[in-house]
C-alpha positions in Angstrom: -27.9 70.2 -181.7 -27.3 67.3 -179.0 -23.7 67.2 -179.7 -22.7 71.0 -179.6 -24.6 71.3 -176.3 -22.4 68.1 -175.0 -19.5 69.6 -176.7 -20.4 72.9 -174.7 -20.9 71.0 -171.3 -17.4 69.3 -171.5 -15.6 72.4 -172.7 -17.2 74.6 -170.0 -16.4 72.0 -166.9 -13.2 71.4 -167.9 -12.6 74.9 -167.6 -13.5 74.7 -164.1 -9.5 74.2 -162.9 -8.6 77.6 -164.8 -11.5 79.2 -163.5 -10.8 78.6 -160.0 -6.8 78.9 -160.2 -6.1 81.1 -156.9 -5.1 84.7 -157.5 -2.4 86.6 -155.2 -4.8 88.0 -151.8 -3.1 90.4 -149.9 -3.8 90.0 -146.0 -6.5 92.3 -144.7 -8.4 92.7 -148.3 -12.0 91.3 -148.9 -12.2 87.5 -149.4 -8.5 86.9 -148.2 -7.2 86.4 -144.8 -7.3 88.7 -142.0 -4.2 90.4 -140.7 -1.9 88.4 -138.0 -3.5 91.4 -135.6 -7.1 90.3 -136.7 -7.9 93.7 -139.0 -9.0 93.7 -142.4 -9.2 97.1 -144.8 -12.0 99.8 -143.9 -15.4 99.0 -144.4 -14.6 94.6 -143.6 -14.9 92.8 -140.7 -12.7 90.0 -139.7 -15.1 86.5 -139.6 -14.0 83.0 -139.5 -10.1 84.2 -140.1 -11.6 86.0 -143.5 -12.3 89.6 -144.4 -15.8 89.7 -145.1 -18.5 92.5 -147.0 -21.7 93.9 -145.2 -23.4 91.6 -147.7 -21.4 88.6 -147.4 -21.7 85.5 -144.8 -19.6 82.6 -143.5 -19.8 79.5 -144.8 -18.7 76.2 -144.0 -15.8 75.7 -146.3 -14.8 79.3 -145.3 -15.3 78.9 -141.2 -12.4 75.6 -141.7 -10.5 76.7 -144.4 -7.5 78.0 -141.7 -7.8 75.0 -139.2 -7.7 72.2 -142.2 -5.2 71.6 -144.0 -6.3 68.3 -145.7 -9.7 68.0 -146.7 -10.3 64.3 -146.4 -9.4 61.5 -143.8 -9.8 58.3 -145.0 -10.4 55.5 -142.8 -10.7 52.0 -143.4 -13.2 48.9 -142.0 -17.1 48.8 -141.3 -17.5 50.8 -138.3 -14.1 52.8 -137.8 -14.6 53.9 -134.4 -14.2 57.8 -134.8 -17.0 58.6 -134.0 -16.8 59.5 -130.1 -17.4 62.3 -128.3 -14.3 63.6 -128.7 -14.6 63.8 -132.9 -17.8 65.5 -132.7 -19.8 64.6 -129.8 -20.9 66.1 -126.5 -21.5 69.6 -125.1 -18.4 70.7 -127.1 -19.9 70.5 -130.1 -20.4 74.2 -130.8 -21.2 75.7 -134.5 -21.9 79.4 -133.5 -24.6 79.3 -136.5 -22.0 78.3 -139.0 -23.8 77.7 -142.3 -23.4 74.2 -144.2 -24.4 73.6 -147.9 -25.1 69.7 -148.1 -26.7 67.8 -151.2 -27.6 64.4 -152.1 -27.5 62.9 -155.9 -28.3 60.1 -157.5 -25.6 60.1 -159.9 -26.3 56.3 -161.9 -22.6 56.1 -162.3 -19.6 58.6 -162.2 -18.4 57.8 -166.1 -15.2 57.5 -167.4 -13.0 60.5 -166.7 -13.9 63.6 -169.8 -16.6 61.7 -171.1 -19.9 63.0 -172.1 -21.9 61.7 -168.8 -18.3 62.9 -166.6 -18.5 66.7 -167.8 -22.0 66.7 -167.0 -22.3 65.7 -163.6 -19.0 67.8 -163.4 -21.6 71.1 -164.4 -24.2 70.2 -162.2 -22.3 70.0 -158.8 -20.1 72.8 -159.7 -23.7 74.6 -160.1 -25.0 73.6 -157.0 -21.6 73.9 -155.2 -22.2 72.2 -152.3 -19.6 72.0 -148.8 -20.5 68.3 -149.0 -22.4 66.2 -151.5 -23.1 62.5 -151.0 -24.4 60.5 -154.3 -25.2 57.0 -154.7 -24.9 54.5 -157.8 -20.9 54.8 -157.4 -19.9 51.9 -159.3 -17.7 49.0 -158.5 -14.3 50.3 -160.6 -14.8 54.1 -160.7 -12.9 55.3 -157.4 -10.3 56.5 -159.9 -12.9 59.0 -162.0 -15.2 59.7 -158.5 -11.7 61.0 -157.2 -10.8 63.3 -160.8 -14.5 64.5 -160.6 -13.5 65.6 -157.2 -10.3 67.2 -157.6 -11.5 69.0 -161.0 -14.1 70.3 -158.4 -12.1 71.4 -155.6 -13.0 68.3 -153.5 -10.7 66.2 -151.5 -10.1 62.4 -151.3 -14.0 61.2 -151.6 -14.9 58.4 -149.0 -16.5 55.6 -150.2 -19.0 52.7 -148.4 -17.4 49.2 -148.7 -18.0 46.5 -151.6 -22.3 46.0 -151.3 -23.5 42.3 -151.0 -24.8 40.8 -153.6 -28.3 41.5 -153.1 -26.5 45.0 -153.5 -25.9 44.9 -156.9 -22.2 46.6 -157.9 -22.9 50.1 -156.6 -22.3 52.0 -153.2 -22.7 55.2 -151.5 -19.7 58.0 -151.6 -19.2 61.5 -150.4 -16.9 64.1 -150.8 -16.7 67.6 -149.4 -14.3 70.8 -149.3 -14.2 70.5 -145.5 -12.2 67.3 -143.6 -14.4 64.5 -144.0 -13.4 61.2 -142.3 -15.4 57.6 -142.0 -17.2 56.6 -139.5 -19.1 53.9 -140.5 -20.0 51.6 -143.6 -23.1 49.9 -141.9 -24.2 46.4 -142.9 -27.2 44.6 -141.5 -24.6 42.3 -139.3 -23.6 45.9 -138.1 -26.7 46.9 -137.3 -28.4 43.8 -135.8 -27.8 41.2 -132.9 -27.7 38.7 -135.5 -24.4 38.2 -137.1 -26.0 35.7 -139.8 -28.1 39.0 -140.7 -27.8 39.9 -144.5 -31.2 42.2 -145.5 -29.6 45.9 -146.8 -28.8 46.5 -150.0 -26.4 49.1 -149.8 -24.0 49.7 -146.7 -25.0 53.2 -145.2 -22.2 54.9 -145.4 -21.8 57.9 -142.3 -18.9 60.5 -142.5 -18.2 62.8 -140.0 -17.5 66.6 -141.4 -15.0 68.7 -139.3 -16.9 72.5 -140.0 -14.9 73.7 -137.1 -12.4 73.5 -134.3 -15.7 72.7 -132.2 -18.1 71.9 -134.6 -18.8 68.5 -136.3 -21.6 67.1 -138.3 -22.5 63.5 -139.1 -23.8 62.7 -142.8 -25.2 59.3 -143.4 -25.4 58.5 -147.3 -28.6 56.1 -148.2 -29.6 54.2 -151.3 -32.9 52.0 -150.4 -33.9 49.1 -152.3 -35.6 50.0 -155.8 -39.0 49.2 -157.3 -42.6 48.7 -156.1 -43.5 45.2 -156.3 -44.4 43.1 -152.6 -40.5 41.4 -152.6 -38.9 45.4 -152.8 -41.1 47.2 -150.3 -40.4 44.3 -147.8 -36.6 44.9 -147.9 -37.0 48.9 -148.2 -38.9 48.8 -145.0 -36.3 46.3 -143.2 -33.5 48.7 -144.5 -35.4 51.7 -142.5 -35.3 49.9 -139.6 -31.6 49.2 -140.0 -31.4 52.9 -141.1 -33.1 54.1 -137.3 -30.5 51.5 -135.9 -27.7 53.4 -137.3 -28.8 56.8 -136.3 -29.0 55.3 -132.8 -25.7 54.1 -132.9 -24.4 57.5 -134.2 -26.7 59.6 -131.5 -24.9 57.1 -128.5 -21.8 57.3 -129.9 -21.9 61.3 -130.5 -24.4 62.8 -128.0 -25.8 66.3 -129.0 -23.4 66.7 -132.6 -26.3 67.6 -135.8 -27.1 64.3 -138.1 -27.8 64.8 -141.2 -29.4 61.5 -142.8 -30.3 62.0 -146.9 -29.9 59.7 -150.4 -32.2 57.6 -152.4 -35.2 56.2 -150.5 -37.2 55.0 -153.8 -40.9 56.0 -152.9 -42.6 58.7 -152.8 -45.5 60.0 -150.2 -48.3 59.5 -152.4 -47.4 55.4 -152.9 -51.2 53.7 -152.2 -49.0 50.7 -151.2 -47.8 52.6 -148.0 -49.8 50.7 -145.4 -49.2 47.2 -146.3 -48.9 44.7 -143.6 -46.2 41.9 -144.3 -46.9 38.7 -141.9 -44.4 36.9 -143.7 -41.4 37.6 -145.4 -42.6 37.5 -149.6 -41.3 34.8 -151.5 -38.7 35.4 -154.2 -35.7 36.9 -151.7 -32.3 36.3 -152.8 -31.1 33.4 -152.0 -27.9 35.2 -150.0 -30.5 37.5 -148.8 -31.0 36.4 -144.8 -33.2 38.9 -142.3 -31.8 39.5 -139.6 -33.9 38.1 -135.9 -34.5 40.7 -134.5 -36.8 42.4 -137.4 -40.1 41.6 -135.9 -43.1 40.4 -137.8 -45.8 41.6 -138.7 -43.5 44.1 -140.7 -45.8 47.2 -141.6 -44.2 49.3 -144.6 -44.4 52.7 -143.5 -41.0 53.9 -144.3 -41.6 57.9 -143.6 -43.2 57.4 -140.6 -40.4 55.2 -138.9 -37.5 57.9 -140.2 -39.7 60.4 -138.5 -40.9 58.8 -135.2 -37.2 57.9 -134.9 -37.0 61.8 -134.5 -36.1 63.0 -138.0 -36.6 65.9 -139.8 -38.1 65.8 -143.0 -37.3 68.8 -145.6 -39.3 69.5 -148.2 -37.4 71.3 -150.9 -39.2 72.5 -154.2 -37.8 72.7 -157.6 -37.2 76.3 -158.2 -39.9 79.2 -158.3 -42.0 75.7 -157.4 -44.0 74.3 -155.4 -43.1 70.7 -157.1 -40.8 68.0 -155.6 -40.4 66.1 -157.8 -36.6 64.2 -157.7 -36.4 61.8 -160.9 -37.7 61.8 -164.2 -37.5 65.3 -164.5 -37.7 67.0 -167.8 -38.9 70.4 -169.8 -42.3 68.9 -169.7 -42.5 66.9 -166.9 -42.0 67.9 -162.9 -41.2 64.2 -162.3 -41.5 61.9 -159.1 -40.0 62.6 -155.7 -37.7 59.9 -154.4 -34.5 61.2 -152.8 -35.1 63.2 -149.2 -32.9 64.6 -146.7 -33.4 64.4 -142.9 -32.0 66.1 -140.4 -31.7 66.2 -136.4 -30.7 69.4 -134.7 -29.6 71.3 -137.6 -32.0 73.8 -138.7 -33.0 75.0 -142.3 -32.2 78.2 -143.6 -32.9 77.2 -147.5 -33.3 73.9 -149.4 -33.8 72.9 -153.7 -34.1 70.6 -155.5 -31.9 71.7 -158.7 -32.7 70.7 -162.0 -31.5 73.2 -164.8 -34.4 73.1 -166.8 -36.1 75.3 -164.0 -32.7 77.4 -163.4 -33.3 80.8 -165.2 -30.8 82.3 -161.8 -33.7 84.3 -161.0 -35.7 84.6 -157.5 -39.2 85.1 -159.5 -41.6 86.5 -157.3 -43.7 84.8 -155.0 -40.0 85.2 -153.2 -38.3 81.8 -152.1 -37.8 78.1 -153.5 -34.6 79.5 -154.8 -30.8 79.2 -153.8 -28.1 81.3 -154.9 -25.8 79.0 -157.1 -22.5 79.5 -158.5 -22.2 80.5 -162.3 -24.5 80.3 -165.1 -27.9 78.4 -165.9 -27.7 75.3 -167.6 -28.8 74.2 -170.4 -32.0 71.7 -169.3 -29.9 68.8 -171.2 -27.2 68.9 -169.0 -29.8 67.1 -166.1 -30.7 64.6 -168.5 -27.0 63.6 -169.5 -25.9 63.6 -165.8 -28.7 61.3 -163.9 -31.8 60.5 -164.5 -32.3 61.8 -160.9 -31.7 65.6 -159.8 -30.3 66.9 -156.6 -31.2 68.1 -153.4 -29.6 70.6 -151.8 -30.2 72.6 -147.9 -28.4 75.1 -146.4 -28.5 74.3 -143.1 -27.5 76.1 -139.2 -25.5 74.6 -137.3 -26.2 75.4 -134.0 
């Protein structure tokens, strides 16, 4: 049974291409452009250059779709400089409610282009079809099948973090997104901190900036926080929030009033019993290559939410669907799982937020209306999750004001 559904996952994404294989749209009709007078056919209204139902809404992809032409700018170096007022920042940043689908994924590896592990993660982000998606556990060597994924998807280019340290592991943050997406960052601790000897995050945060508009841009920063729960990991995770709030403040100074959206992997969960613990010295057992930075002050206490949050971060609190669980990994037919992976924003609002597994997708809204998104096709099987990532992903529609 294992293999057919497999079989059936592979067959069905690599169907995606013909699937979305553009028909002729005449100027003026619904879902195609809008005359060079600005009509459209009786009963649609001209919105975002489109011709648009009573029912339907602008998206994000939609509102850009006519002002970009490529839908990825790829920059190079740890801090790229882009990221001033005049690619996002300021007063000028104006969204006019524009409505941004963003998701974070754990993906544990992209996989080797058609295989098994490929197809799947292949149906679950054409499921969730999100304007931009950032995953983590990209690793070393698969730029070439992270960028197939994304073009059998309708991505462009994806944008990737630079090479991790060794405390790092071989793995890094990426994103990828129908809109133009450019780098503006790949922060490292030395990035971050006053100390240029300063080696204590894992993973570079990777931040992207995402045109939505002529006048609108958003800032995504993609995070993968150290794993596991003895003394030695919850030291560095907490060190890594800190640099995390340092990166936001660079991002806020650098791009006054533009939305942040700040979301990944933050291994831990709010019901941890170790949150709370005071570190007066850094544990024994770093890495030797591992070196923390000066300016991280002792006593370190690990609180990690409450820092994200007192630096003025929104936490959302998605459900899995027709749920009140939240539970991000591990999650199974029989088991809701545990919640690791978050996404934070500043001044973006909410208008819906998931976390998507398909072994609670039946496409449904049950009643008690809510903890539900539209998606794009049909269910999937619940084995599809398991064969993409051990974690699932979050997903928000947000406003941009």
């Amino acid at each position: 049974m294992r293999s057919l559904l497999l079989v059936g996952a592979i067959g069905v994404f690599a169907g995606i291409a013909c699937a979305s294989a553009p028909a002729e749209c005449v100027s003026g009709s619904q879902g195609c452009t809008c005359t060079s007078a600005g009509a459209c056919d009786d009963g649609l209204r001209c919105e975002a250059g489109r011709c648009r139902g009573g029912g339907e809404t602008t998206t994000a992809s939609d509102a850009a779709s006519d002002e970009a032409g490529s839908a990825a700018t790829v920059t190079t170096g740890s801090s790229d400089g882009s990221a001033d007022a005049s690619s996002g920042g300021g007063p000028l940043n104006q969204c006019g409610a524009a409505v941004i689908r963003v998701a974070t994924y754990n993906i544990k590896g992209v996989g080797f282009e058609n295989s098994d592990e490929w197809g799947g993660l292949g149906e679950m982000l054409r499921r969730i079809d999100a304007d931009v998606v950032c995953v983590q556990e990209v690793n070393d060597g698969e730029t070439a099948h992270l960028r197939a994924l994304a073009e059998a998807l309708g991505y462009g280019e994806p944008i990737q973090a630079n090479e991790s340290p060794a405390i790092g592991g071989t793995i890094r943050n990426g994103c990828m997104a129908r809109l133009p997406i450019s780098r503006l960052a790949s922060y490292t601790a030395a990035d971050l901190s006053p100390d240029s000897q300063a080696n204590d995050v894992s993973r570079d945060f990777l931040a992207v900036d995402v045109e939505v508009g002529p006048t609108c841009h958003v800032a995504l920063v993609a995070v993968h926080a150290k794993s596991g729960q003895e003394d030695i990991d919850r030291f560095r995770r907490q060190v890594e929030v800190e640099r995390l709030v340092q990166a936001v403040g660079d991002l806020r100074q650098r791009r006054p009033g533009a939305p942040l959206v700040v979301m990944g992997d933050f291994n831990e969960n709010p019901d941890d019993p170790a949150l709370g613990q005071d570190f007066a010295t850094p544990p024994p057992g770093l890495p030797r290559s591992y070196q923390l930075g000066s300016d991280i002050a002792l006593p370190l206490r690990y609180e990690p939410f409450t820092s994200i949050i007192d630096a003025g971060l929104v936490q959302l609190d998605p459900t899995q669907e027709d749920s009140d669980e939240m539970g991000t990994w591990s999650v199974s037919q029989t088991s809701f799982g545990v919640r690791l992976d978050y996404i934070y924003t500043d001044g973006a609002e909410l208008d819906a937020a998931l976390v998507y597994t398909p072994c609670r997708d039946d496409g449904v809204d049950d009643p008690p209306a809510g903890a539900w998104l539209p998606l794009v096709g049909d269910p999937l099987v619940c084995a599809i999750g398991g064969l993409a990532s051990d974690h699932s992903p979050v997903v928000a529609d947000l406003i941009l004001p």
